[in-house]
Wavefront OBJ file of the C-alpha trace (Angstrom):
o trace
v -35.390 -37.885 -19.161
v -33.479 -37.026 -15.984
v -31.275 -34.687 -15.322
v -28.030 -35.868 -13.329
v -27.391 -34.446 -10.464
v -23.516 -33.406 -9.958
v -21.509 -35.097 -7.293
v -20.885 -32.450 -4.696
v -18.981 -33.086 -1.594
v -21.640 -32.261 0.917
v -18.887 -31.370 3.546
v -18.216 -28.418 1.409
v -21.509 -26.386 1.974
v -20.884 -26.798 5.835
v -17.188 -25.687 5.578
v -18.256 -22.172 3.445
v -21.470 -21.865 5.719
v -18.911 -22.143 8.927
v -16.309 -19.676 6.615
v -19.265 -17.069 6.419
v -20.363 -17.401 9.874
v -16.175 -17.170 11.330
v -16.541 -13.960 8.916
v -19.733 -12.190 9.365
v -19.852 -12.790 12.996
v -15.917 -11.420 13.769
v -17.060 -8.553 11.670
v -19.917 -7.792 14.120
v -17.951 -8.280 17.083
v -14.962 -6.101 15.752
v -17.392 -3.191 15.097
v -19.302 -3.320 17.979
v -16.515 -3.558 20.546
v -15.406 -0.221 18.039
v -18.885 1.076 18.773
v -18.567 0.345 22.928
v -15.727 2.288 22.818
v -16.866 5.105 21.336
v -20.097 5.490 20.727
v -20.185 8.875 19.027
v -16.957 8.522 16.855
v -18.263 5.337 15.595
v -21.290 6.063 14.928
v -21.384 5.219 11.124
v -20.596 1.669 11.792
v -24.374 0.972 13.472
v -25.902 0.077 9.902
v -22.607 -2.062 9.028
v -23.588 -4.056 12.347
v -27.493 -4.576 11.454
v -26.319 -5.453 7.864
v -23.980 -8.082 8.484
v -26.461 -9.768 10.701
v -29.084 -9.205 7.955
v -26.978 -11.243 6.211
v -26.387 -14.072 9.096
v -30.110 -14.331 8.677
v -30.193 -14.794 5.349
v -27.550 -17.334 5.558
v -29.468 -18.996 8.129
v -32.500 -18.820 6.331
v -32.357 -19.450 2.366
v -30.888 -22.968 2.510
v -34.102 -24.205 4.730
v -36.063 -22.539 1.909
v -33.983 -24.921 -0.694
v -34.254 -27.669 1.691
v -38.374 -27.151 1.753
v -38.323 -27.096 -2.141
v -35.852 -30.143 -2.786
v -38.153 -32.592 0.050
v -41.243 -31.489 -1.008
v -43.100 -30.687 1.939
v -41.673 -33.991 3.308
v -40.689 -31.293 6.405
v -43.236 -28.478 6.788
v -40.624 -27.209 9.754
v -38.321 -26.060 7.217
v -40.573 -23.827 5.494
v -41.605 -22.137 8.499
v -38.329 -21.348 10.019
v -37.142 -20.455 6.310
v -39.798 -17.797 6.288
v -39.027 -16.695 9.961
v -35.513 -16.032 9.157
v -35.597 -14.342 6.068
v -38.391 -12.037 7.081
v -35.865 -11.018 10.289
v -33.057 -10.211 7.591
v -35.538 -8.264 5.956
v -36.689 -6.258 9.332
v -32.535 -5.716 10.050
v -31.766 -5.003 6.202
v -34.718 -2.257 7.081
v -32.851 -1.361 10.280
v -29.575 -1.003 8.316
v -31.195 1.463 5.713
v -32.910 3.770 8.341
v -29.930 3.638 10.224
v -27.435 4.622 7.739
v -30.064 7.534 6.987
v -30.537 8.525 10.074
v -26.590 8.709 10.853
v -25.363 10.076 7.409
l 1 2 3 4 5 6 7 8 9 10 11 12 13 14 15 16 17 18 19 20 21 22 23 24 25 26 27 28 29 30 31 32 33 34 35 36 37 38 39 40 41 42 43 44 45 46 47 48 49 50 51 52 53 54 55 56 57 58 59 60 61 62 63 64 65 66 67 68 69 70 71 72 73 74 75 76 77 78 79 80 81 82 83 84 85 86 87 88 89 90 91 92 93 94 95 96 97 98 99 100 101 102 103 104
């Protein structure tokens, strides 16, 4: 027996993927034009910058890992760049940790 799928208006994953992207990425600009400015005073807001675009990454990345699963291999591209991507948000998720030890 099969499981129905839900209708789901697929405009609505692009809108909160552009929503989190509008988001993350004014949040990296904002503290990094804070960090430009004054390096030493703002020093605490380096691991806030590498985890928000851990994040990006991860955003980026996890939905080519469901697309991989839902078409079966039917695109052996997705997997790939899925992988790619969430191994960089793991390298800058590392980068945030070391940094916010390093600077607290």
């Amino acid at each position: 027996m099969r499981t129905k799928r839900k209708n789901r208006n697929p405009h609505l994953t692009g809108v909160v993927m552009d929503l989190a992207h509008v988001v993350l990425c004014g949040g990296i600009v904002v503290c990094a034009v804070m960090i430009f400015l004054n390096p030493v005073f703002y020093q605490r807001l380096f691991p806030v910058v590498f985890a928000l675009a851990s994040l990006i990454q991860f955003l980026h990345g996890v939905p080519k890992l469901a697309g991989y699963r839902h078409s079966h291999g039917a695109e052996g591209g997705l997997l790939a760049a899925g992988l790619v991507l969430c191994v960089l948000g793991a390298v800058l998720a590392a980068l945030a940790v070391i940094s916010a030890v390093t600077v607290w």
